[in-house]
DRENTORKOL-3810 file (N, C-alpha, C; in nm, 4 decimals):
REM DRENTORKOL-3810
@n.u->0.0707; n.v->0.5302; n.w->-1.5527; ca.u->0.1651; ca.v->0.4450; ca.w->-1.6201; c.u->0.1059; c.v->0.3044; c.w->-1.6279
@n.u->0.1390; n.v->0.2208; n.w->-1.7088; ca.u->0.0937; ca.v->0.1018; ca.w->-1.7277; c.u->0.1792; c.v->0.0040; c.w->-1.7311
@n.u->0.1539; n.v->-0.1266; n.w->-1.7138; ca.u->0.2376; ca.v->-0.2480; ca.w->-1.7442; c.u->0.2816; c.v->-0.2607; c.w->-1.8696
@n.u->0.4243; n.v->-0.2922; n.w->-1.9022; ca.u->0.4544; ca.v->-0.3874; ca.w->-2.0328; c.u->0.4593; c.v->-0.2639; c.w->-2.1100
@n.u->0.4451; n.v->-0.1046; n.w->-2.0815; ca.u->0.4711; ca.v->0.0078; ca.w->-2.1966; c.u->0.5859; c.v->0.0872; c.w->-2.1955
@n.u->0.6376; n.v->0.0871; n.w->-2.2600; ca.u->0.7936; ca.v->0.1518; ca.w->-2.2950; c.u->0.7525; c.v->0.2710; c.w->-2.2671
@n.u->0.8910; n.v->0.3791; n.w->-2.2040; ca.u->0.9142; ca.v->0.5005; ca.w->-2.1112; c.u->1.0565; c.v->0.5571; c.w->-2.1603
@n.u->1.0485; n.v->0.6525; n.w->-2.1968; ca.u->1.1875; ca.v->0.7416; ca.w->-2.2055; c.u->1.2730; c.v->0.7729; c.w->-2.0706
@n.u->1.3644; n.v->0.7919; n.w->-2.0772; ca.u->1.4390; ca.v->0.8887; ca.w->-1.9256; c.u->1.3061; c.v->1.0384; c.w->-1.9116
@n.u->1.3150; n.v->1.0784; n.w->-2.0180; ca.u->1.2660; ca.v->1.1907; ca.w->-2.0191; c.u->1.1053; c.v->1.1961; c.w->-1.9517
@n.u->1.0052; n.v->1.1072; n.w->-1.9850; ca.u->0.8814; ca.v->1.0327; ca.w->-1.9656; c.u->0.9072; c.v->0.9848; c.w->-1.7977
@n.u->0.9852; n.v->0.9739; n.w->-1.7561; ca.u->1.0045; ca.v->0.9269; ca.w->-1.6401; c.u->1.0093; c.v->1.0565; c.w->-1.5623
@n.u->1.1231; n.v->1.1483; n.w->-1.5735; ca.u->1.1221; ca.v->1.2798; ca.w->-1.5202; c.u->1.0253; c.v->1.3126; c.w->-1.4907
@n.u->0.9328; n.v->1.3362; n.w->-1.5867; ca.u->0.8198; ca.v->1.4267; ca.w->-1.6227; c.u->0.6996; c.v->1.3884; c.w->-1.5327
@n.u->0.6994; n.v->1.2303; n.w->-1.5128; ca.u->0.5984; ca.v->1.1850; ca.w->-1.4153; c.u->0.6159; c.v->1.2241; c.w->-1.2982
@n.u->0.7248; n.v->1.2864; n.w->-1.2837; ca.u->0.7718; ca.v->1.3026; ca.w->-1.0382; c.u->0.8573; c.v->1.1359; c.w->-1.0276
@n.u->0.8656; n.v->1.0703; n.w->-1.1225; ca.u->0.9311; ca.v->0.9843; ca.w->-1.0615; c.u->1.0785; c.v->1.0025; c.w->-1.0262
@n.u->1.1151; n.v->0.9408; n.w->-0.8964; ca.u->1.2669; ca.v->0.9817; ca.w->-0.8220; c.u->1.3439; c.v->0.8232; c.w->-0.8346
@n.u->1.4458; n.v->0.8345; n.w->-0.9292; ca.u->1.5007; ca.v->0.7106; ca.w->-0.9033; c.u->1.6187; c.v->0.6759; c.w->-0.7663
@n.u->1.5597; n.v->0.5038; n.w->-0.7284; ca.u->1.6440; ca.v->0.4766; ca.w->-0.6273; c.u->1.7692; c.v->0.4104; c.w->-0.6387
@n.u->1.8813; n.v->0.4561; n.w->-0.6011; ca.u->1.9322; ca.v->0.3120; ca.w->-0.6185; c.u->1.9824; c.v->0.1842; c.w->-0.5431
@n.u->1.9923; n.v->0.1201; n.w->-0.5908; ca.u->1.9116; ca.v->-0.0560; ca.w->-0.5310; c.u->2.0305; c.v->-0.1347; c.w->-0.5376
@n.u->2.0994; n.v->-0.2326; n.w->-0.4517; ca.u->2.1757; ca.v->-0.3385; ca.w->-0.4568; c.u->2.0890; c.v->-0.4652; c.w->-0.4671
@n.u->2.1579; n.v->-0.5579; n.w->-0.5759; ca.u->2.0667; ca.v->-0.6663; ca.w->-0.5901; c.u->1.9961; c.v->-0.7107; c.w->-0.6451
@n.u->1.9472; n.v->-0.5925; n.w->-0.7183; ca.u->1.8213; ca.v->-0.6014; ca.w->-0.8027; c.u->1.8348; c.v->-0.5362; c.w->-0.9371
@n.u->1.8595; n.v->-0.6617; n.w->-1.0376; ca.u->1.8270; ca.v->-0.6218; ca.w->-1.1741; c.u->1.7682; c.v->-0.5298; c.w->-1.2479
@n.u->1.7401; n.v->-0.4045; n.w->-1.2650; ca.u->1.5756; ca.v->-0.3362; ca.w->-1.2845; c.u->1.6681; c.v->-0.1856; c.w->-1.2197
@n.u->1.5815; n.v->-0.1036; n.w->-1.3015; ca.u->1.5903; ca.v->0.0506; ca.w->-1.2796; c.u->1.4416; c.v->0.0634; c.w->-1.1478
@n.u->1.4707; n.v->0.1489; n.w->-1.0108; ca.u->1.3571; ca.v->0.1312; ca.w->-0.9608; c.u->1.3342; c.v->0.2878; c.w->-0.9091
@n.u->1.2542; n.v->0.3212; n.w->-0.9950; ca.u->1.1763; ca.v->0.4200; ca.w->-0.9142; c.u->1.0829; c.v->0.4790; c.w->-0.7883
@n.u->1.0598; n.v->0.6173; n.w->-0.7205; ca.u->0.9452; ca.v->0.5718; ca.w->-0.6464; c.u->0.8644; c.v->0.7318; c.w->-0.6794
@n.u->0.7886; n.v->0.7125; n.w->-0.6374; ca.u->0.6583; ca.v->0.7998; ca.w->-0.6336; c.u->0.5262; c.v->0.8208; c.w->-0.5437
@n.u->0.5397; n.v->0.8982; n.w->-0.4629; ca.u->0.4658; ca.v->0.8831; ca.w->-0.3102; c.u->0.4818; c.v->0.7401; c.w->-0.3040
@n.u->0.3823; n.v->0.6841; n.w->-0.2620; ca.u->0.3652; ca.v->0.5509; ca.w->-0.2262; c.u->0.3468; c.v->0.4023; c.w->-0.2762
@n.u->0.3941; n.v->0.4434; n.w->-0.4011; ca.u->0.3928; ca.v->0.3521; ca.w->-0.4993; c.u->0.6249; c.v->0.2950; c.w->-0.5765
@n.u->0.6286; n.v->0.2388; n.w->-0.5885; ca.u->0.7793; ca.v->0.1635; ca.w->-0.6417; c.u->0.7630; c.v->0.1262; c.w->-0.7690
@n.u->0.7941; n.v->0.2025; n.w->-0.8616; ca.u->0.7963; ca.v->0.1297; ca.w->-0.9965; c.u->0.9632; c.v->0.0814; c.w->-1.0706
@n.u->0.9266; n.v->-0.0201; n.w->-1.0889; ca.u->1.0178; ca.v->-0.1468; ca.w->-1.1616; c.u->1.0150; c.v->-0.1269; c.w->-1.3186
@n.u->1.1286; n.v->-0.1104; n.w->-1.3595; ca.u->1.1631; ca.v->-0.0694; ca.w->-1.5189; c.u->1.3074; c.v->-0.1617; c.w->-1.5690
@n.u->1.3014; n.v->-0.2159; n.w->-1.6614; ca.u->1.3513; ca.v->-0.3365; ca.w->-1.7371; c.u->1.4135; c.v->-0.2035; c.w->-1.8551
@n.u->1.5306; n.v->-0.1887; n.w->-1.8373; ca.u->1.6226; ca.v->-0.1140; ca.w->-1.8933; c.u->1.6408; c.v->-0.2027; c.w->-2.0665
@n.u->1.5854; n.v->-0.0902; n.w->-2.1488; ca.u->1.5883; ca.v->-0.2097; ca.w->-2.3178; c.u->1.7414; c.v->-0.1821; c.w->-2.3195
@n.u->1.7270; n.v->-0.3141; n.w->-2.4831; ca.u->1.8908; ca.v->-0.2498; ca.w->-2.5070; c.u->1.9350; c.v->-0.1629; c.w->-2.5937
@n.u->1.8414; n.v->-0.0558; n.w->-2.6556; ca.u->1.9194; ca.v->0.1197; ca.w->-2.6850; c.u->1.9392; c.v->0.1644; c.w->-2.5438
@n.u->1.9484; n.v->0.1635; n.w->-2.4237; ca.u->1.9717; ca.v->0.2487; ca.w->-2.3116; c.u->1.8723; c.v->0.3305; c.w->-2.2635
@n.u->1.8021; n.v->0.3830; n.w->-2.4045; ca.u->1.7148; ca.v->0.4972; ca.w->-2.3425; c.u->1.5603; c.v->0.4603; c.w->-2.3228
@n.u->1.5459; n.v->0.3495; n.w->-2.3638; ca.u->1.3909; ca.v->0.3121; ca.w->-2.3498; c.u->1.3649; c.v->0.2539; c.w->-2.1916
@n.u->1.2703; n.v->0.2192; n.w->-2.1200; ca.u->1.2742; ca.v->0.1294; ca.w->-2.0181; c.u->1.1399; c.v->0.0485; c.w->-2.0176
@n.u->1.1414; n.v->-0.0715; n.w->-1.9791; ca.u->0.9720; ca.v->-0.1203; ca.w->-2.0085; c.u->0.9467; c.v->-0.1211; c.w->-1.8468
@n.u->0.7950; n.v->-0.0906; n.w->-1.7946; ca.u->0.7264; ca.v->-0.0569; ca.w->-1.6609; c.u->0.7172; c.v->-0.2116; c.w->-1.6523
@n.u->0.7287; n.v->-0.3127; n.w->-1.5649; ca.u->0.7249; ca.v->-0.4482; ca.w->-1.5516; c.u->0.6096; c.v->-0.4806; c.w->-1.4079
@n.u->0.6608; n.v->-0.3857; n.w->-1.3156; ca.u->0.5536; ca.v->-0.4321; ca.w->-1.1821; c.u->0.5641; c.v->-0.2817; c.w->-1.1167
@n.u->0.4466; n.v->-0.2798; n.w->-1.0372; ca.u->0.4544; ca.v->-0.1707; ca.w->-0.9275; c.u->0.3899; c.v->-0.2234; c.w->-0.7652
@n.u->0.4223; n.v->-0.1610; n.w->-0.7001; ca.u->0.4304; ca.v->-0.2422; ca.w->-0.5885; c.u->0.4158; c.v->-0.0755; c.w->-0.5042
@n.u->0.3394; n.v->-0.1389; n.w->-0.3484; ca.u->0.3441; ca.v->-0.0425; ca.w->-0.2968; c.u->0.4705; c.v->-0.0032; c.w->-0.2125
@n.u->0.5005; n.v->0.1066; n.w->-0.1823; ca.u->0.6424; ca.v->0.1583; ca.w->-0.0862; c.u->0.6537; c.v->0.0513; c.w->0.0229
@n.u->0.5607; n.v->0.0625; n.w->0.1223; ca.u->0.5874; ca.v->-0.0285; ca.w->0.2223; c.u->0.6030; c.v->-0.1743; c.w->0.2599
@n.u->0.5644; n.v->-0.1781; n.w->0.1394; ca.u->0.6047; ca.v->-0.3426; ca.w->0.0864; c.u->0.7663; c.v->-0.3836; c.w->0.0381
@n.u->0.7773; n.v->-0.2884; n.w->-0.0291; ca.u->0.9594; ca.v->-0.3064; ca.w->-0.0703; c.u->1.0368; c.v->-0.2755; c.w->0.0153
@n.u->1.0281; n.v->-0.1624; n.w->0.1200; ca.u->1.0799; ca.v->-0.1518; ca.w->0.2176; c.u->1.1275; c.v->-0.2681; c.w->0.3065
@n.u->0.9857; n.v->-0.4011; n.w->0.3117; ca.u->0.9955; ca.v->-0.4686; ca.w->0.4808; c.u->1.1220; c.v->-0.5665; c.w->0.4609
END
């Protein structure tokens, strides 16, 4: 996946990504082994743009 590229719901599935959900935080956030990906929900609903990824144990602390 890359920065700044638009993603379907469906495109998301398909990768193993498991969405979390998050208090606080603006952003659709996924995870995937050891990696957290951050998605900027467009406004049709169904698109999402990839914005940052970050590792698990970092978002956790």
């Amino acid at each position: 996946m890359k920065i700044n590229e638009i993603y379907s719901k469906k495109d998301l599935n398909e990768s193993g990504l498991v969405e979390r959900q998050v208090k606080d935080i603006n952003a659709k956030v996924y995870l995937n082994g050891s990696k957290v990906f951050f998605f900027e929900q467009l406004d049709n609903q169904h698109s999402y743009r990839l914005y940052s990824i970050i590792n698990k144990r970092s978002f956790f602390l």
